[in-house]
Biotite code that builds the C-alpha atoms (Angstrom):
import biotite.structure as struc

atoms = struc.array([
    struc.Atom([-7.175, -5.071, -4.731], chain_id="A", res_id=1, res_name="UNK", atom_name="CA", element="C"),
    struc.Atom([-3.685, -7.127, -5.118], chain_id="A", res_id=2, res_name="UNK", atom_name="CA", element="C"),
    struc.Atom([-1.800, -8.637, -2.797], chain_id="A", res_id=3, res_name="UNK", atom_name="CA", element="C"),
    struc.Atom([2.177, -8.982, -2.983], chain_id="A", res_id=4, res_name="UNK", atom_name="CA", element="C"),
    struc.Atom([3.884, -11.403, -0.335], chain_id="A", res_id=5, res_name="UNK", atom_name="CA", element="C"),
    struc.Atom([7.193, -10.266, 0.659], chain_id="A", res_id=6, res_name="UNK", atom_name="CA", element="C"),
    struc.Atom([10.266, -11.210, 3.514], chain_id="A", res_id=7, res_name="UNK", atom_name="CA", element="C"),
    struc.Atom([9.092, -9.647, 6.861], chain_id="A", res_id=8, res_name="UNK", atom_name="CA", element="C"),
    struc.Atom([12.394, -7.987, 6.764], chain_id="A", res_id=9, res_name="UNK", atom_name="CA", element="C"),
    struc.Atom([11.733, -6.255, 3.409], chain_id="A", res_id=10, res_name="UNK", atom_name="CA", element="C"),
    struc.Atom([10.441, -2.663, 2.956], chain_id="A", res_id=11, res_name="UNK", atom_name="CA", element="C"),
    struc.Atom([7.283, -2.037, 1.362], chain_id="A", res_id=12, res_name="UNK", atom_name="CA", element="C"),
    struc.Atom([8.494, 0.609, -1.084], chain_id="A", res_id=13, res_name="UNK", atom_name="CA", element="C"),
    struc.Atom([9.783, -1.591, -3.928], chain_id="A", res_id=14, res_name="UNK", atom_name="CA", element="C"),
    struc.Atom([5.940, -3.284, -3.952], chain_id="A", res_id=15, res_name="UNK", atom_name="CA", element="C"),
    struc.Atom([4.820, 0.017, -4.948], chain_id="A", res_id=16, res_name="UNK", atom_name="CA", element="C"),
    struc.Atom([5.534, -0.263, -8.849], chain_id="A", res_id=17, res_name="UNK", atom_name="CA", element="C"),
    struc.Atom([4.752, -3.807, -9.242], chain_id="A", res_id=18, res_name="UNK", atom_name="CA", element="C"),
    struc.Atom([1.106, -2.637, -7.029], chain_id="A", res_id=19, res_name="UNK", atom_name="CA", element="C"),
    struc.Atom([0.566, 0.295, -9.298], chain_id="A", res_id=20, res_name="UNK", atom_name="CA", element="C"),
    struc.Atom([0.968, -1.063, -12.594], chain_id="A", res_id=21, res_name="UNK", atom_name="CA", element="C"),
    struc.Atom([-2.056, -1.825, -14.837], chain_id="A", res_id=22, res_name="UNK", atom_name="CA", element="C"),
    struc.Atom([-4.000, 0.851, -12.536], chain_id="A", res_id=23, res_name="UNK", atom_name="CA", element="C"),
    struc.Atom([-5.380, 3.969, -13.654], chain_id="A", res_id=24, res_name="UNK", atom_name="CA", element="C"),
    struc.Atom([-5.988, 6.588, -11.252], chain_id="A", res_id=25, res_name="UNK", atom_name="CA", element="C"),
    struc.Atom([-6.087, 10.000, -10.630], chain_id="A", res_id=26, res_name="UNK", atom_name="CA", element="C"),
    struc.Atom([-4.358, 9.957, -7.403], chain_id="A", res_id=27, res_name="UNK", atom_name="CA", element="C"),
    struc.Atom([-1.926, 7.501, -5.302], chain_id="A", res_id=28, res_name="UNK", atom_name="CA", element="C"),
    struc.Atom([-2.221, 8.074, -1.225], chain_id="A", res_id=29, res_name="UNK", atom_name="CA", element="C"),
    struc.Atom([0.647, 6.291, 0.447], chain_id="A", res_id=30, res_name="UNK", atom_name="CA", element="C"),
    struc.Atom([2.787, 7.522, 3.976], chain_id="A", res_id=31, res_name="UNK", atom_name="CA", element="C"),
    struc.Atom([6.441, 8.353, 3.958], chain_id="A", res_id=32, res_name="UNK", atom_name="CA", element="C"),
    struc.Atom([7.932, 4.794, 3.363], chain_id="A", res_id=33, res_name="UNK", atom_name="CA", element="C"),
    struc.Atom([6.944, 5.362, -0.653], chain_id="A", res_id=34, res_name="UNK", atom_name="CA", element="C"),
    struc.Atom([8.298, 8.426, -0.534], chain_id="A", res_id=35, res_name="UNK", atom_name="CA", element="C"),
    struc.Atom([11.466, 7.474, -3.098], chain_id="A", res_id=36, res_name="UNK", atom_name="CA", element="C"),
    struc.Atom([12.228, 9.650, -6.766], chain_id="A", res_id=37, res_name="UNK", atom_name="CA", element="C"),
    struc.Atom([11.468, 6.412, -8.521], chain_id="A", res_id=38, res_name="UNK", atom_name="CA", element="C"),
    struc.Atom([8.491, 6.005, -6.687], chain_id="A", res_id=39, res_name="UNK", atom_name="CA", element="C"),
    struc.Atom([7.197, 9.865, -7.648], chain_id="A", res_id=40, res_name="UNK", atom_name="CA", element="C"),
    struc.Atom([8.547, 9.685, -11.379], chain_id="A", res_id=41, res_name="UNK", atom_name="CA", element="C"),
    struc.Atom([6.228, 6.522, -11.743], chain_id="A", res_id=42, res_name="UNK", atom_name="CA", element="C"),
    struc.Atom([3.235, 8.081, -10.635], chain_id="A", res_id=43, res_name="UNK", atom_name="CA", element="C"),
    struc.Atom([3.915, 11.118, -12.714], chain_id="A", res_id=44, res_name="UNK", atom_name="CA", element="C"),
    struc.Atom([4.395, 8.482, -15.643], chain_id="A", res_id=45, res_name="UNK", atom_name="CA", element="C"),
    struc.Atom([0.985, 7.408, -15.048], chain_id="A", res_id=46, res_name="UNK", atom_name="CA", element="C"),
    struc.Atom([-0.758, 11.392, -14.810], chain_id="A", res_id=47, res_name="UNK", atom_name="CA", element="C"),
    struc.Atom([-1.775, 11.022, -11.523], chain_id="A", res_id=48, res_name="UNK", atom_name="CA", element="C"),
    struc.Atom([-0.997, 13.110, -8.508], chain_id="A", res_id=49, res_name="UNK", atom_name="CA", element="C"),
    struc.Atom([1.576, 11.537, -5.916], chain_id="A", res_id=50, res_name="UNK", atom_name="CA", element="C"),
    struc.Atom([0.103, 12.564, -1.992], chain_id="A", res_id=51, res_name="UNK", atom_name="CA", element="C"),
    struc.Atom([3.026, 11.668, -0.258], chain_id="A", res_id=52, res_name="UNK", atom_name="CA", element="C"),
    struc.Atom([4.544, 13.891, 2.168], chain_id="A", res_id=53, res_name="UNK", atom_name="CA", element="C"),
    struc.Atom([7.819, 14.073, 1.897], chain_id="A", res_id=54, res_name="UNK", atom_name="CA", element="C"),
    struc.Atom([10.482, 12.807, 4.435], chain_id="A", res_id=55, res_name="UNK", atom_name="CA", element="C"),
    struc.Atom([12.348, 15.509, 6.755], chain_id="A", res_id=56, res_name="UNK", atom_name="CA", element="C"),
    struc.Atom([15.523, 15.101, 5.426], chain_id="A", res_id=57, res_name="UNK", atom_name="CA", element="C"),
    struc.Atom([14.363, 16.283, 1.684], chain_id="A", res_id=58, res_name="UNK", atom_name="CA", element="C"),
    struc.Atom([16.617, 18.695, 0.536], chain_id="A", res_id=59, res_name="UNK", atom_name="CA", element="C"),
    struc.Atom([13.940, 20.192, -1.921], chain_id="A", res_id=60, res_name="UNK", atom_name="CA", element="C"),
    struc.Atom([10.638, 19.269, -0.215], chain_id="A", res_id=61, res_name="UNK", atom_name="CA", element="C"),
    struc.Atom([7.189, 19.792, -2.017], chain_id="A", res_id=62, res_name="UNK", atom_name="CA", element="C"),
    struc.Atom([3.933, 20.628, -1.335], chain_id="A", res_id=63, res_name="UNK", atom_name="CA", element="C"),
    struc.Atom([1.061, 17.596, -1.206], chain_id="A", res_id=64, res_name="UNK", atom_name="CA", element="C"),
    struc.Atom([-2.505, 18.099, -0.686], chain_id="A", res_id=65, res_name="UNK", atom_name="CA", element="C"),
    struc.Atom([-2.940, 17.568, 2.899], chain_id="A", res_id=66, res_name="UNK", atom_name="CA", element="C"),
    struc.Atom([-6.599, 16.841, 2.836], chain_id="A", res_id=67, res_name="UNK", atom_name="CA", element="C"),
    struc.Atom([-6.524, 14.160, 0.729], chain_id="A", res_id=68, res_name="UNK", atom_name="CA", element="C"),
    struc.Atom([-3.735, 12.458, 2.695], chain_id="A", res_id=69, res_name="UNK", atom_name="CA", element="C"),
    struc.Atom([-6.224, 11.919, 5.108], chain_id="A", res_id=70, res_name="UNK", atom_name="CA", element="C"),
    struc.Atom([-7.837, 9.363, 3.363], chain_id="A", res_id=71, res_name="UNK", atom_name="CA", element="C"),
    struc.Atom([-5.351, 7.018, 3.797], chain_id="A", res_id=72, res_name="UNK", atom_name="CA", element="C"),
    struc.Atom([-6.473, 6.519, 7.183], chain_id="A", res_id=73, res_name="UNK", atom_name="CA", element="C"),
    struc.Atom([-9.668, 4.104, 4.445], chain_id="A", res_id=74, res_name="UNK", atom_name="CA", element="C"),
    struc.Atom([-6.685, 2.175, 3.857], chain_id="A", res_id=75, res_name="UNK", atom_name="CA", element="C"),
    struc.Atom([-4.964, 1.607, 7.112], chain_id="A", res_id=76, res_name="UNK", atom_name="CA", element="C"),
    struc.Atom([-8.596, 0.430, 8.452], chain_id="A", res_id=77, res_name="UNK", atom_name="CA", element="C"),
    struc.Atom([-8.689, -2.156, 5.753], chain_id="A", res_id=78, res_name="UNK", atom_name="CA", element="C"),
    struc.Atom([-5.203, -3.595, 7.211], chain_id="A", res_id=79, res_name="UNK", atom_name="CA", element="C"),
    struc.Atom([-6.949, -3.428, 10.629], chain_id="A", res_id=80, res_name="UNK", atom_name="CA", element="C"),
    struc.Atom([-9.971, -5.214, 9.451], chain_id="A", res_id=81, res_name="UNK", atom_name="CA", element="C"),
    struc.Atom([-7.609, -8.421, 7.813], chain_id="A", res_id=82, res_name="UNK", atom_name="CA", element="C"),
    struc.Atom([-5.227, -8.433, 10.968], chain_id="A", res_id=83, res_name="UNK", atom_name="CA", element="C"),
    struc.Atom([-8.925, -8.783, 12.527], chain_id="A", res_id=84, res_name="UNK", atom_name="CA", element="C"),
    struc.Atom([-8.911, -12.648, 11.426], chain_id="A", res_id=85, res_name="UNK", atom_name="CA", element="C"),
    struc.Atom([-6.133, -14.532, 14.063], chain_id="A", res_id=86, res_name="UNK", atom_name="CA", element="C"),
    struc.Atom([-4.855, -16.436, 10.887], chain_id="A", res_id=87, res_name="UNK", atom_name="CA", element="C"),
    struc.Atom([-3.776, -13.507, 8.876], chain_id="A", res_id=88, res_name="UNK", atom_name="CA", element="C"),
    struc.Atom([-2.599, -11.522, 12.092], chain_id="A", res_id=89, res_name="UNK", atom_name="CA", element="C"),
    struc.Atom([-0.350, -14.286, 13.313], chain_id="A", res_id=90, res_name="UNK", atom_name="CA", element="C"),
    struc.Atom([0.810, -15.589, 9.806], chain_id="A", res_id=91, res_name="UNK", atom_name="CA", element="C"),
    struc.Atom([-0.324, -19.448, 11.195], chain_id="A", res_id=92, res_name="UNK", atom_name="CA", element="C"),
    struc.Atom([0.413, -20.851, 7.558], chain_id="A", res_id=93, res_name="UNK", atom_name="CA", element="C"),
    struc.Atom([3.714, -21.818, 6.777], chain_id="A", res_id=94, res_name="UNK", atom_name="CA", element="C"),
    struc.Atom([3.989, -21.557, 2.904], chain_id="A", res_id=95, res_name="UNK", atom_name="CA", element="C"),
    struc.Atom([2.985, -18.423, 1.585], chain_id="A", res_id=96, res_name="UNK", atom_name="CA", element="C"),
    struc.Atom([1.114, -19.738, -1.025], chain_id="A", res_id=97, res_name="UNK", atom_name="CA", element="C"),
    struc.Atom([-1.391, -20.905, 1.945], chain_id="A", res_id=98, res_name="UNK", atom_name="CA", element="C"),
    struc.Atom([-1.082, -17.651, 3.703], chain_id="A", res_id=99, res_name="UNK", atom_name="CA", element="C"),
    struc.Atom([-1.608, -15.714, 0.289], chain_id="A", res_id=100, res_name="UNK", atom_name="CA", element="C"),
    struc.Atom([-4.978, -17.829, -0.322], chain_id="A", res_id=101, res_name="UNK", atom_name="CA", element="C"),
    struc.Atom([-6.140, -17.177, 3.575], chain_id="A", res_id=102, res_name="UNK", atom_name="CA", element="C"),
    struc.Atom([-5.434, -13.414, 2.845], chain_id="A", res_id=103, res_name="UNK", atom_name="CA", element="C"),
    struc.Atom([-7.206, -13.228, -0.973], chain_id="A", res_id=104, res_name="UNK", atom_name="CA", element="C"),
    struc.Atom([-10.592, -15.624, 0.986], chain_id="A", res_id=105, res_name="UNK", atom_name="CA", element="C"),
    struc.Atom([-10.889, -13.106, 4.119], chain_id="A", res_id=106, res_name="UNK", atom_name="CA", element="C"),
    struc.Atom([-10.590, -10.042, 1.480], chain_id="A", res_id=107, res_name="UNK", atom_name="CA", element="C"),
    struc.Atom([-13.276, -11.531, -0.020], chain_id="A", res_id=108, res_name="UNK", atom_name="CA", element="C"),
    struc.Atom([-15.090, -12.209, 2.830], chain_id="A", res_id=109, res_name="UNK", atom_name="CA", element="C"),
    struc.Atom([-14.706, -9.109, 4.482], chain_id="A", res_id=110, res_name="UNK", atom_name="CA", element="C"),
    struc.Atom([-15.810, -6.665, 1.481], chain_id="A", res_id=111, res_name="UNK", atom_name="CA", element="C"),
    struc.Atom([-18.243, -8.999, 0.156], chain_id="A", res_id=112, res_name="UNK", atom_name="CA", element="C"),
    struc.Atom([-20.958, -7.360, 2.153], chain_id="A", res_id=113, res_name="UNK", atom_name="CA", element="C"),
])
C-alpha cells in the first residue's frame, strides 16, 4: 500500500502514475476521476486491463468490465476504515510529515489483524 500526500485542492488523477509504478498487476480499478488518455496508455504500458468507466462526455467511449468495477467498493471501505481514526479524518497534524506517519501507523494497525 503507498501513500502520496497532496494539496486538498489537488485532484487525485496525477497520483495515479507515481501510485502505479513499480506494481505489477493484472488489473487497475479506479472511478471516473482517473479516467485521463495518459492515465489508460500507462496501464496499457504495464499489460494490465484499465476498469475505468469512462466519463459522459467521451467522444469514443469503451467498454470496461462492469463486474469487476465493483470491487472497488474493497477500496473505498479501506478509506472508510482510516477516516475511522478522528486524527486522520480531521487532519489534526499540522506538518504532513506527522500526518503521513499517523496515516502509514493506523494502516498498520488496522490491517495488521
Amino acid at each position: 500500500m503507498r501513500f502520496v500526500l497532496t494539496g486538498g485542492q489537488e485532484a487525485d488523477g496525477p497520483q495515479a502514475i507515481p501510485l502505479l509504478t513499480g506494481i505489477e498487476t493484472e488489473a487497475v480499478i479506479a472511478d471516473k476521476g482517473y479516467e485521463s488518455n495518459g492515465i489508460l496508455a500507462f496501464i496499457q504500458e504495464q499489460a494490465a486491463a484499465a476498469v475505468i468507466p469512462p466519463k459522459s462526455n467521451r467522444k469514443e467511449p469503451w467498454d470496461y468490465d462492469r463486474a469487476l468495477y465493483r470491487e472497488r467498493n474493497l477500496i473505498e471501505r479501506a478509506f472508510n476504515k482510516l477516516k475511522q481514526w478522528r486524527r486522520l479524518a480531521t487532519r489534526y497534524d499540522r506538518k504532513s510529515l506527522y500526518f503521513l506517519s499517523a496515516l502509514h501507523l493506523v494502516a498498520a494497525i488496522t490491517w495488521s489483524h
